[in-house]
MARVO-562684 format. One line per 4 residues: number of its first residue (from 1); their letters; for each residue x, y, z of N, C-alpha, C. Coordinates in pm, 1 decimal. Layout:
% MARVO-562684
NUM	A	X Y Z X Y Z X Y Z ~ ...;
% end
This chain:
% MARVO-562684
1	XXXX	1517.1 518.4 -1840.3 1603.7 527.6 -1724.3 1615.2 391.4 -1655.5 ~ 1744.7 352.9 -1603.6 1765.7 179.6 -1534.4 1822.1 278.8 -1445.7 ~ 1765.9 286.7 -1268.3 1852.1 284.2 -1200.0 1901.1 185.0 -1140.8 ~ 2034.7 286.3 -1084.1 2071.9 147.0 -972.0 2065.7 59.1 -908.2;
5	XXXX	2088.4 -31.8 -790.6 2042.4 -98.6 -695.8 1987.0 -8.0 -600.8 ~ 1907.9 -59.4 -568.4 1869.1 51.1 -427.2 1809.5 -0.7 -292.7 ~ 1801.0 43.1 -212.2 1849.8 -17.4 -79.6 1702.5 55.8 -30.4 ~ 1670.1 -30.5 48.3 1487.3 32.7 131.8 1552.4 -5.5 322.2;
9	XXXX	1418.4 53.7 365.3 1391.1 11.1 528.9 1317.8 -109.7 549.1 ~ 1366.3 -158.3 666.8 1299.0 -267.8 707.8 1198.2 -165.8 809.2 ~ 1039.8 -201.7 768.9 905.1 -114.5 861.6 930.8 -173.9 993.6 ~ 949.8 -298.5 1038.7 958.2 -389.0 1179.5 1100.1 -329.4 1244.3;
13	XXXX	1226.9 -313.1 1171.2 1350.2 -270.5 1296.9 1408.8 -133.2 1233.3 ~ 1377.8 -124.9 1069.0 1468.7 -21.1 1027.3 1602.9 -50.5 992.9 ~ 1662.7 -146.2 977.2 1761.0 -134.8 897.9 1721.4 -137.2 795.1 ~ 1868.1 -133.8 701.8 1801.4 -115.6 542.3 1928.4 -242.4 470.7;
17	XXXX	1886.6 -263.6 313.5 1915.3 -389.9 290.4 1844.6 -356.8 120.0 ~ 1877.5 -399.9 50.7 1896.4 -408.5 -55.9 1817.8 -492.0 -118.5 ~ 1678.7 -493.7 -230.2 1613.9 -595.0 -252.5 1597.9 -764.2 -203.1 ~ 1655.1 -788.8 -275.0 1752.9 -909.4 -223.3 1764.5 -969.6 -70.2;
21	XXXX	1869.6 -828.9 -58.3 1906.8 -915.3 146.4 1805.0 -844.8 224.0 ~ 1686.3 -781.5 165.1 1595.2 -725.6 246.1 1446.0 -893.2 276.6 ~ 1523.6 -942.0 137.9 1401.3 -1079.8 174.6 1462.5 -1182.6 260.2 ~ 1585.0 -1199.7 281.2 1651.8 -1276.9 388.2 1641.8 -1220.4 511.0;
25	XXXX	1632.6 -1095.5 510.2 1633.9 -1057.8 664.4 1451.2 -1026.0 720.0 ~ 1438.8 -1024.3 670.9 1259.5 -1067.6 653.7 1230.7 -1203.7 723.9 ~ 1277.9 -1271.2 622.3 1251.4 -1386.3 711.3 1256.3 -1437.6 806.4 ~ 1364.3 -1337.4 867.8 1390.7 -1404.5 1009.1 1327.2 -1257.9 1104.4;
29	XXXX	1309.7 -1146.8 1076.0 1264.9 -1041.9 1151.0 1105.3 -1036.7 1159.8 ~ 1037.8 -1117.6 1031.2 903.7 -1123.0 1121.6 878.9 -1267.9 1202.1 ~ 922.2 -1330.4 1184.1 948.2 -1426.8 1315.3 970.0 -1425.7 1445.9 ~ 1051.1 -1304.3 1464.8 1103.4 -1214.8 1568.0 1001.9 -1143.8 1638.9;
33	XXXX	941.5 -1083.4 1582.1 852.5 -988.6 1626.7 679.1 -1021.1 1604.9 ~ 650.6 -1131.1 1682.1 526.3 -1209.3 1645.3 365.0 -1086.2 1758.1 ~ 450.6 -1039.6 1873.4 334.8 -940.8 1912.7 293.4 -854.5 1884.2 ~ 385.8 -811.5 1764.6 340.1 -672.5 1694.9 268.0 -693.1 1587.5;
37	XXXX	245.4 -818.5 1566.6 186.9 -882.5 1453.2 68.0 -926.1 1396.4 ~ 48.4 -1072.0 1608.8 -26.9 -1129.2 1571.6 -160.9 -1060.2 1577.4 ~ -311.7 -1115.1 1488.4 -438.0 -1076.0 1484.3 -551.5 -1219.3 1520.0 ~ -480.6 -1345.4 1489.8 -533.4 -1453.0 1483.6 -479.9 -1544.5 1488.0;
41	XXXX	-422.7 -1646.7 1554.1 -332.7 -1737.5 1602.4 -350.2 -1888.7 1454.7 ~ -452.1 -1839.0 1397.1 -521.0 -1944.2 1266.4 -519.9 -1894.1 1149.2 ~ -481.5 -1747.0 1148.9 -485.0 -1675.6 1014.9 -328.9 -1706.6 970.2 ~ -368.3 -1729.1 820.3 -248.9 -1785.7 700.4 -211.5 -1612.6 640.1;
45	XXXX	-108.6 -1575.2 624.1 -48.2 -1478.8 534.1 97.2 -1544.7 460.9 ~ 136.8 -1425.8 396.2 233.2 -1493.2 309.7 297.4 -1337.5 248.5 ~ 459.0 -1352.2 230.2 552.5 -1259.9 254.9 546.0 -1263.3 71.4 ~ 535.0 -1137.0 43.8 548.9 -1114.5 -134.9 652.0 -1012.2 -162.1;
49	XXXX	753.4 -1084.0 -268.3 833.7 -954.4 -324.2 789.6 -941.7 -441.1 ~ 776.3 -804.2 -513.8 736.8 -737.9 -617.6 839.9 -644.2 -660.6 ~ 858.8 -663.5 -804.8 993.7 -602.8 -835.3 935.9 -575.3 -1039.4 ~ 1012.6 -517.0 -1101.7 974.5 -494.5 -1206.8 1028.3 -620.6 -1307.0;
53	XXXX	972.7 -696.5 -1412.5 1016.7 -774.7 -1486.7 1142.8 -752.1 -1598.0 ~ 1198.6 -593.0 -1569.0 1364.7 -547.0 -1628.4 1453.3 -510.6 -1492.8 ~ 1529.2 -476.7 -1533.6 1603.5 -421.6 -1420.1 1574.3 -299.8 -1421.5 ~ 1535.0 -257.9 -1235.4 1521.1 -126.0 -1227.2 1559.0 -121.5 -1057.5;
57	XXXX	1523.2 -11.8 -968.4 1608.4 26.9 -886.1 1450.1 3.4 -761.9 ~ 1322.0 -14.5 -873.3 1228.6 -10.2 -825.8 1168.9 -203.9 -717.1 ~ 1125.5 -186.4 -612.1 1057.0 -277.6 -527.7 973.8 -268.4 -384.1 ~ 954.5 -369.1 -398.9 853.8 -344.4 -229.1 841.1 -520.6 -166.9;
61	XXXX	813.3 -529.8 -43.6 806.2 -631.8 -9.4 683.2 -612.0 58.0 ~ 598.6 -745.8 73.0 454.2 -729.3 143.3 455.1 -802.7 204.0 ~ 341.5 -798.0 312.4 272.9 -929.7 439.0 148.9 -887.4 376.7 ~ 93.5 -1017.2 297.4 -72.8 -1026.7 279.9 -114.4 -1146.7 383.0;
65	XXXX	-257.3 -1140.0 482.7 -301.9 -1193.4 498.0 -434.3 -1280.9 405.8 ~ -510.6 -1367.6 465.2 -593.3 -1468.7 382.2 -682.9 -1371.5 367.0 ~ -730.2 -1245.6 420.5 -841.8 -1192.0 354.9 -843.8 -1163.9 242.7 ~ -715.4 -1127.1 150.8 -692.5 -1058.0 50.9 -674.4 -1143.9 -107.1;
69	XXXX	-743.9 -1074.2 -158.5 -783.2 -1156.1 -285.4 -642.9 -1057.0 -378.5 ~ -661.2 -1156.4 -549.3 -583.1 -1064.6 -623.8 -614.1 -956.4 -666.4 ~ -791.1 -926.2 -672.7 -845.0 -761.9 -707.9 -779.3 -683.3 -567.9 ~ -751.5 -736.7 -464.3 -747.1 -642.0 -341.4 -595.7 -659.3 -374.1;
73	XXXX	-512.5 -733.2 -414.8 -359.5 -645.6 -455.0 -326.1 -556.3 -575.4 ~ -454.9 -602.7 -642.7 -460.6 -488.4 -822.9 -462.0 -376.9 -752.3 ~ -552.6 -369.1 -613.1 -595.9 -224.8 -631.1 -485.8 -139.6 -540.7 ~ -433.1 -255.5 -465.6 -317.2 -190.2 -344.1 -185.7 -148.3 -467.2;
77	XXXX	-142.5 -215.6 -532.8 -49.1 -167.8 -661.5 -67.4 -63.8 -740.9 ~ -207.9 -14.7 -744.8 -245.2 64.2 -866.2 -235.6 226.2 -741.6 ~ -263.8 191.1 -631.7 -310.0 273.4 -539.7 -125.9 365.2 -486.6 ~ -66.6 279.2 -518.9 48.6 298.2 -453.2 159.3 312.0 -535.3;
81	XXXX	174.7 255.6 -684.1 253.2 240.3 -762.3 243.7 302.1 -907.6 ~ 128.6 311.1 -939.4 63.3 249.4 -1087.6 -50.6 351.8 -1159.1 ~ -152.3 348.9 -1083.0 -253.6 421.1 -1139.2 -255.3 576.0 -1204.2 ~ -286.5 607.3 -1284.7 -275.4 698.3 -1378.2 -480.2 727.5 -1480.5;
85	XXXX	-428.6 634.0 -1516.9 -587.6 679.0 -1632.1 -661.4 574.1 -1642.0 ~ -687.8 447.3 -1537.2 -724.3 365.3 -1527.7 -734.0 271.6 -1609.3 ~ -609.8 229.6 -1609.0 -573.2 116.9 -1764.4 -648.4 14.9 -1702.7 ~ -640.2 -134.4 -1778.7 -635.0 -242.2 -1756.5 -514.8 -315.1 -1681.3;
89	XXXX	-569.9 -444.6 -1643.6 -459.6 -528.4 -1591.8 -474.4 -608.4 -1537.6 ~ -374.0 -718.4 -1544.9 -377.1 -874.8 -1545.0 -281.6 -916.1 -1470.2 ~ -299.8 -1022.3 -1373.9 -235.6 -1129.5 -1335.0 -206.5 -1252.5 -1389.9 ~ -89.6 -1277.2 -1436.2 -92.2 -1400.8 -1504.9 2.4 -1508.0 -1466.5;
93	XXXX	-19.2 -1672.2 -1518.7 172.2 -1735.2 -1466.9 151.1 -1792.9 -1627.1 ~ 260.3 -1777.2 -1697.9 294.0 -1773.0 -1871.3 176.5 -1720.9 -1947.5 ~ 88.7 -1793.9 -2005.9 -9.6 -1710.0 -2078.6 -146.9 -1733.3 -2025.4 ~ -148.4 -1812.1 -1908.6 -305.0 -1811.4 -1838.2 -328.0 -1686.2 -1722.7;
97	XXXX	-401.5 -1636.3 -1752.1 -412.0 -1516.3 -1694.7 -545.3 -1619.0 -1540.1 ~ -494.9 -1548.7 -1432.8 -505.5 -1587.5 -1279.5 -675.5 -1451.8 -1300.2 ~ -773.3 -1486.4 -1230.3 -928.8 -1442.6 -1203.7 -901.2 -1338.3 -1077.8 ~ -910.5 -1240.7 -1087.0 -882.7 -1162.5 -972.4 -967.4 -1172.6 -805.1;
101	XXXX	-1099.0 -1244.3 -836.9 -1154.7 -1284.1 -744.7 -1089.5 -1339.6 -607.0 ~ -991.8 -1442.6 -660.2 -932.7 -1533.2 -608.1 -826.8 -1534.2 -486.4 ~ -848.2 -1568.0 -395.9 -739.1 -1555.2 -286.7 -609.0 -1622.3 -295.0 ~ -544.2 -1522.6 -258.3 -388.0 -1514.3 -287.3 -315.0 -1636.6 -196.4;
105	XXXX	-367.8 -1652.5 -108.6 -320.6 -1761.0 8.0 -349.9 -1922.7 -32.0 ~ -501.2 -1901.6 -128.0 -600.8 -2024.7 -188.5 -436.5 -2078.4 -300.6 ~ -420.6 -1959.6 -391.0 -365.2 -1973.0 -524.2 -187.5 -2008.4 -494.4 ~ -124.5 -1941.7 -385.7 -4.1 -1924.0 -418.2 42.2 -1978.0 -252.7;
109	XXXX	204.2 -2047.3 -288.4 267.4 -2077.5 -211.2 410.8 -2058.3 -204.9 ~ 509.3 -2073.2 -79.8 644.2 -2036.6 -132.4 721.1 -2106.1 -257.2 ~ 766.7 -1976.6 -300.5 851.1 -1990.6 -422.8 787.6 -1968.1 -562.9 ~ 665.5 -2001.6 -541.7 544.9 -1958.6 -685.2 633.7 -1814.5 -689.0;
113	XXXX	621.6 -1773.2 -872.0 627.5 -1632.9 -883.8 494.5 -1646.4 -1038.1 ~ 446.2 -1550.5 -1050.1 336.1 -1467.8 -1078.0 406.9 -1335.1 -1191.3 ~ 304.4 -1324.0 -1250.0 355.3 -1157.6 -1369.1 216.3 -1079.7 -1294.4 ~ 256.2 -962.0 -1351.7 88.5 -853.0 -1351.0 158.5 -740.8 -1442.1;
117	XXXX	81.3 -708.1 -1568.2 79.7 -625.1 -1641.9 -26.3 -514.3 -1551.4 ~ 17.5 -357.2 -1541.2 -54.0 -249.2 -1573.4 -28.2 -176.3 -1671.9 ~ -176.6 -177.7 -1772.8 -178.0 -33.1 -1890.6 -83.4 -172.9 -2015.6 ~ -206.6 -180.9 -2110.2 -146.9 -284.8 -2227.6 -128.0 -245.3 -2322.5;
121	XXXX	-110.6 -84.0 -2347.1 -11.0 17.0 -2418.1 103.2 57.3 -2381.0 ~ 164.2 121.4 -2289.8 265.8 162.1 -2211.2 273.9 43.8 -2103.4 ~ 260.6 -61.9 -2086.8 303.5 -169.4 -2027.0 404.1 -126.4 -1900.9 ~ 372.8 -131.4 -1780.6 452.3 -159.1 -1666.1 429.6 -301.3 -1657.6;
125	XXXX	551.5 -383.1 -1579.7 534.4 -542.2 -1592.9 572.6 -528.6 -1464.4 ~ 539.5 -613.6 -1371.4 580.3 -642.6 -1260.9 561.8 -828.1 -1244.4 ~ 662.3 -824.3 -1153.9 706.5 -987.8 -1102.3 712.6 -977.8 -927.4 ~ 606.0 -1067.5 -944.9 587.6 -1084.1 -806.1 611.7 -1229.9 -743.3;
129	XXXX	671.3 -1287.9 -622.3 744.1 -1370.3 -595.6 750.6 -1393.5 -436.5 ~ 698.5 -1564.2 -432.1 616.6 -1544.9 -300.5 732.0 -1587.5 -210.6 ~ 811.9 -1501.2 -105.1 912.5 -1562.9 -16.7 917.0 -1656.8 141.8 ~ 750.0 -1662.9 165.2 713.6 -1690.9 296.5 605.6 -1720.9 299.8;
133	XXXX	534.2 -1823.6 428.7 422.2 -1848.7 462.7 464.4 -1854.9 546.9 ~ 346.7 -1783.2 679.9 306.6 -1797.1 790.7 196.4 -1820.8 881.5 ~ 157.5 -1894.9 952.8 50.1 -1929.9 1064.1 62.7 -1834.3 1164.3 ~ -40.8 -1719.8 1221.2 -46.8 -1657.1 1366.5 45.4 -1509.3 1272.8;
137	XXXX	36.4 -1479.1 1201.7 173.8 -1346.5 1169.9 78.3 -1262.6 1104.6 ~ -80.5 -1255.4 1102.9 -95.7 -1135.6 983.7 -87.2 -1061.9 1033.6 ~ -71.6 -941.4 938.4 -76.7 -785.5 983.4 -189.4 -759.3 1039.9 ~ -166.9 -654.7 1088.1 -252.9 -578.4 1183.3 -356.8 -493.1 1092.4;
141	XXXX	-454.4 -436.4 1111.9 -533.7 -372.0 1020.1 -552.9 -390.3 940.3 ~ -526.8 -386.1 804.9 -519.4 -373.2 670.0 -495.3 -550.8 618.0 ~ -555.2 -571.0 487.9 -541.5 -709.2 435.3 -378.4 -736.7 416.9 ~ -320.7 -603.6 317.4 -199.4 -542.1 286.1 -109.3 -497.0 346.9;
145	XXXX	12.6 -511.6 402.3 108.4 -360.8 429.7 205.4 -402.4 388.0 ~ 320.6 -305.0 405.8 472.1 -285.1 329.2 541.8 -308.3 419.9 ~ 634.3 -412.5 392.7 722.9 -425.6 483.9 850.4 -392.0 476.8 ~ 898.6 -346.7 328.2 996.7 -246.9 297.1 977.1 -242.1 169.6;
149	XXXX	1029.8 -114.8 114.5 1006.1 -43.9 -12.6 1112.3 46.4 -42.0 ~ 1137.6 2.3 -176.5 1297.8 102.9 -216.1 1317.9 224.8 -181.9 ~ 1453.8 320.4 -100.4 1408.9 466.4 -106.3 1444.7 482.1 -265.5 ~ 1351.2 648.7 -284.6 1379.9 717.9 -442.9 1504.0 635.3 -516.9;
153	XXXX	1525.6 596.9 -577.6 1668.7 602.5 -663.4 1697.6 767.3 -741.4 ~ 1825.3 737.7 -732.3 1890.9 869.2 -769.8 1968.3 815.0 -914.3 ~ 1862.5 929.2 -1000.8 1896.8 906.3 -1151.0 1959.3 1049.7 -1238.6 ~ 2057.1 1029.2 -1273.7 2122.9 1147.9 -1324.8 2030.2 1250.0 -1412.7;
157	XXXX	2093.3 1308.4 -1400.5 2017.0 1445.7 -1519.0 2090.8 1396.4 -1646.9 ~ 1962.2 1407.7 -1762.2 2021.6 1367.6 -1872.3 2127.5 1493.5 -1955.6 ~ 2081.1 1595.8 -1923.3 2149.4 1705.7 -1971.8 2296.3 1762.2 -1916.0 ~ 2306.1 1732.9 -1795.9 2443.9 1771.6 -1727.3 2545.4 1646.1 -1643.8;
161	XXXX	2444.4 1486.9 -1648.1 2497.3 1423.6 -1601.4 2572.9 1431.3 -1464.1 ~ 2520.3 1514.8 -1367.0 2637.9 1559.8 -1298.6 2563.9 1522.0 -1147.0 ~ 2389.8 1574.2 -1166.6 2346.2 1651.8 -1056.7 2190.2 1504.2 -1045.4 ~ 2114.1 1451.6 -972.6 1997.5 1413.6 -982.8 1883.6 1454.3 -1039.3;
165	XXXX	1799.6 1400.8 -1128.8 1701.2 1469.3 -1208.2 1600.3 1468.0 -1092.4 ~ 1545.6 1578.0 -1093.8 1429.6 1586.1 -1019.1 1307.2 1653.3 -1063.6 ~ 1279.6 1606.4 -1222.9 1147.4 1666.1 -1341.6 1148.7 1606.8 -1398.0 ~ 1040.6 1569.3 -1498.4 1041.5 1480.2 -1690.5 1032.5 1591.3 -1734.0;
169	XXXX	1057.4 1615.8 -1852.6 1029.5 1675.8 -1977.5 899.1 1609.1 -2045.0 ~ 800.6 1631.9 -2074.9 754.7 1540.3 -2132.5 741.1 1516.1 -2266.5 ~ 778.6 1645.1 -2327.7 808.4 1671.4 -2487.6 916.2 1567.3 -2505.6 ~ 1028.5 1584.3 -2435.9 1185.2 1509.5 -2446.4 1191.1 1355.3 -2383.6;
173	XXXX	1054.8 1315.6 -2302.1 1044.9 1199.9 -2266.6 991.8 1103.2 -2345.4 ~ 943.1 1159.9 -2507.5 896.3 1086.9 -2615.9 1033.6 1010.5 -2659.3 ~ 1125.5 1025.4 -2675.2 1269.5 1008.6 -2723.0 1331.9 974.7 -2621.4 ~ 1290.4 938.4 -2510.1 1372.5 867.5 -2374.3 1471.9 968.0 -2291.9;
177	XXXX	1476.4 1091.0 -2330.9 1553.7 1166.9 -2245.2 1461.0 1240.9 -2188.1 ~ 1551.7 1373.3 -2147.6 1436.5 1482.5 -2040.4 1398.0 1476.1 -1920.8 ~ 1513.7 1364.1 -1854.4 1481.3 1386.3 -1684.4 1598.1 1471.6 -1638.6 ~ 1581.7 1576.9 -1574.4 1649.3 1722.1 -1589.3 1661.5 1744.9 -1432.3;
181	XXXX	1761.7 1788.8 -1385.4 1838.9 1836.6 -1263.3 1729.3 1992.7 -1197.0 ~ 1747.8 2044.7 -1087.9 1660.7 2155.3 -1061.3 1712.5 2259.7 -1160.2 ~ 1850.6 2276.6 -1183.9 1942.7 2389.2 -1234.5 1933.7 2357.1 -1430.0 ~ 1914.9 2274.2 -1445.8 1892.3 2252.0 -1636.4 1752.2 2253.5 -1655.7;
185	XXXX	1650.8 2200.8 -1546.8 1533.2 2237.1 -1561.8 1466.0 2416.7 -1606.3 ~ 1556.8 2499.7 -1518.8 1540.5 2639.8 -1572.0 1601.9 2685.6 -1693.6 ~ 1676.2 2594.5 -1762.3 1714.9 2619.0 -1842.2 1717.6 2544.7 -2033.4 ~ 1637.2 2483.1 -1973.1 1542.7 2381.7 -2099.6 1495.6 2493.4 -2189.8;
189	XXXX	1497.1 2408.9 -2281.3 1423.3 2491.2 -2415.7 1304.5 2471.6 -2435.3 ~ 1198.4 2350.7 -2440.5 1136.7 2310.3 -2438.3 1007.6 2368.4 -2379.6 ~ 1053.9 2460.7 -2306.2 910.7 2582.8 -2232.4 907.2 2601.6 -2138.3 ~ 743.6 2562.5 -2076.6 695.2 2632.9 -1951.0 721.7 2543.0 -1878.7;
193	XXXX	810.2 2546.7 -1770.6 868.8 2457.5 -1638.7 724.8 2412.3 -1583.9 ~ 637.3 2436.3 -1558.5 497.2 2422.5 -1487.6 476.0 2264.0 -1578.1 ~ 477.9 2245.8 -1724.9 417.8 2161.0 -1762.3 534.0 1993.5 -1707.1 ~ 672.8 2060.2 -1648.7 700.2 1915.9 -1615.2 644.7 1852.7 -1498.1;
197	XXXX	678.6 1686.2 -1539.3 652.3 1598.9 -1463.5 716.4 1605.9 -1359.5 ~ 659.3 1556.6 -1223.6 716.3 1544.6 -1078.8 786.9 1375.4 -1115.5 ~ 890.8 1325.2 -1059.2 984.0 1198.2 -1035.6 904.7 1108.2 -908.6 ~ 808.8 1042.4 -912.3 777.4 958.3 -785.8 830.5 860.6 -791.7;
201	XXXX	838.3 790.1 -696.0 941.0 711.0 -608.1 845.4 539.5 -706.8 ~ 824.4 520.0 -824.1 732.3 403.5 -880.7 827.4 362.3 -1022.7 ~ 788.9 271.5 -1013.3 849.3 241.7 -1210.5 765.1 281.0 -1315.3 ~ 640.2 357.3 -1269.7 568.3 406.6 -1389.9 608.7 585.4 -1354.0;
205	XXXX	699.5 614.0 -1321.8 747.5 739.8 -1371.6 780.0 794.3 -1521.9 ~ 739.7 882.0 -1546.7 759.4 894.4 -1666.8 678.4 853.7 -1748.0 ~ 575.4 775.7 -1751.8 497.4 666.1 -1851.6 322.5 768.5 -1830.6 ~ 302.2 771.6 -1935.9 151.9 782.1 -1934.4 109.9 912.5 -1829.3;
209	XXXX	208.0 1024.9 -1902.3 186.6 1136.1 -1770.7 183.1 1103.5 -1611.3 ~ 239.9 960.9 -1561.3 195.6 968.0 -1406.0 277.2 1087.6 -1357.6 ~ 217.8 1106.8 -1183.8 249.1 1209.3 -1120.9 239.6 1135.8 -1004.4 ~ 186.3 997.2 -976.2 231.5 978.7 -801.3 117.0 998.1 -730.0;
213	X	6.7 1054.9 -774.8 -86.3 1174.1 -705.3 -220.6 1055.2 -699.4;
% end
């Protein structure tokens, strides 16, 4: 499945904006809003877009502060996107793979972009791509947060083309079809409706039995 473009919220005002013009308007909206922000007038963070290495409908944009290493974004990705049966996975830039120990603020600056493989069978690839540095801006609480993230994309039913799939097949997802509408879902051949997959809002839908969960 390639969906569409797809369009997320900005977490700071709420508009919405499209991969892309969601990192331009970023730039200037956490600038904007520095009291809701600041934690440390000396703390370094840095604005990350993460997007899949094909085209897909799938992204997220982040504010990491300096606490956060690359094991502490393995695990925020796997936690939120990814995790399934606890594959492996790597950070890399071409074929040197990056030590997860390592702080993200130490390693990376604007414009650096970065790979991370999860699962080195069923391969999800992600490209991550640093759009910002800031002095006095980390987030509040957390090393991590989202500062916008794609809504669902809406992907046709393979069987009626008509209506949004909202199940896998997973028999029919061996052969790349089998994402099925509520109304062709009751009507599959394939069996017991119980054994399909739920559609979460990640690019590892479909892959490796995920469920989101």
């Amino acid at each position: 499945m390639t969906p569409k473009a797809t369009k997320g919220a900005c977490t700071l005002c709420g508009k919405e904006y499209t991969r892309s013009g969601m990192g331009k308007h970023l730039a200037s909206c956490l600038t904007k809003r520095p009291e809701e922000s600041i934690v440390d007038d000396e703390r370094f963070s840095l604005h990350l877009q993460v997007m899949t290495r094909y085209p897909s409908g799938y992204w997220l944009h982040l504010h990491v502060d300096e606490r956060a290493t690359f094991k502490t974004l393995d695990t925020f990705l796997r936690k939120l996107w990814l995790e399934c049966c606890g594959h492996m996975s790597q950070f890399f830039v071409g074929r040197q793979t990056i030590g997860m120990q390592g702080r993200l603020t130490t390693s990376l600056r604007p414009g650096d972009e970065i790979d991370y493989d999860y699962d080195m069978g069923d391969t999800t690839e992600l490209r991550i791509k640093v759009l910002g540095a800031y002095q006095g801006l980390a987030p509040k609480g957390k090393s991590i947060t989202i500062l916008a993230r794609n809504h669902p994309p809406e992907i046709p039913c393979d069987d009626c083309d008509q209506r949004p799939a909202v199940c896998i097949c997973p028999e029919c997802n061996w052969e790349g079809e089998g994402w099925l509408c509520r109304k062709c879902a009751t009507q599959h051949s394939c069996g017991d409706e119980a054994d399909y997959l739920p559609i979460p809002n990640s690019p590892r839908a479909g892959v490796c039995g995920y469920t989101g969960e």
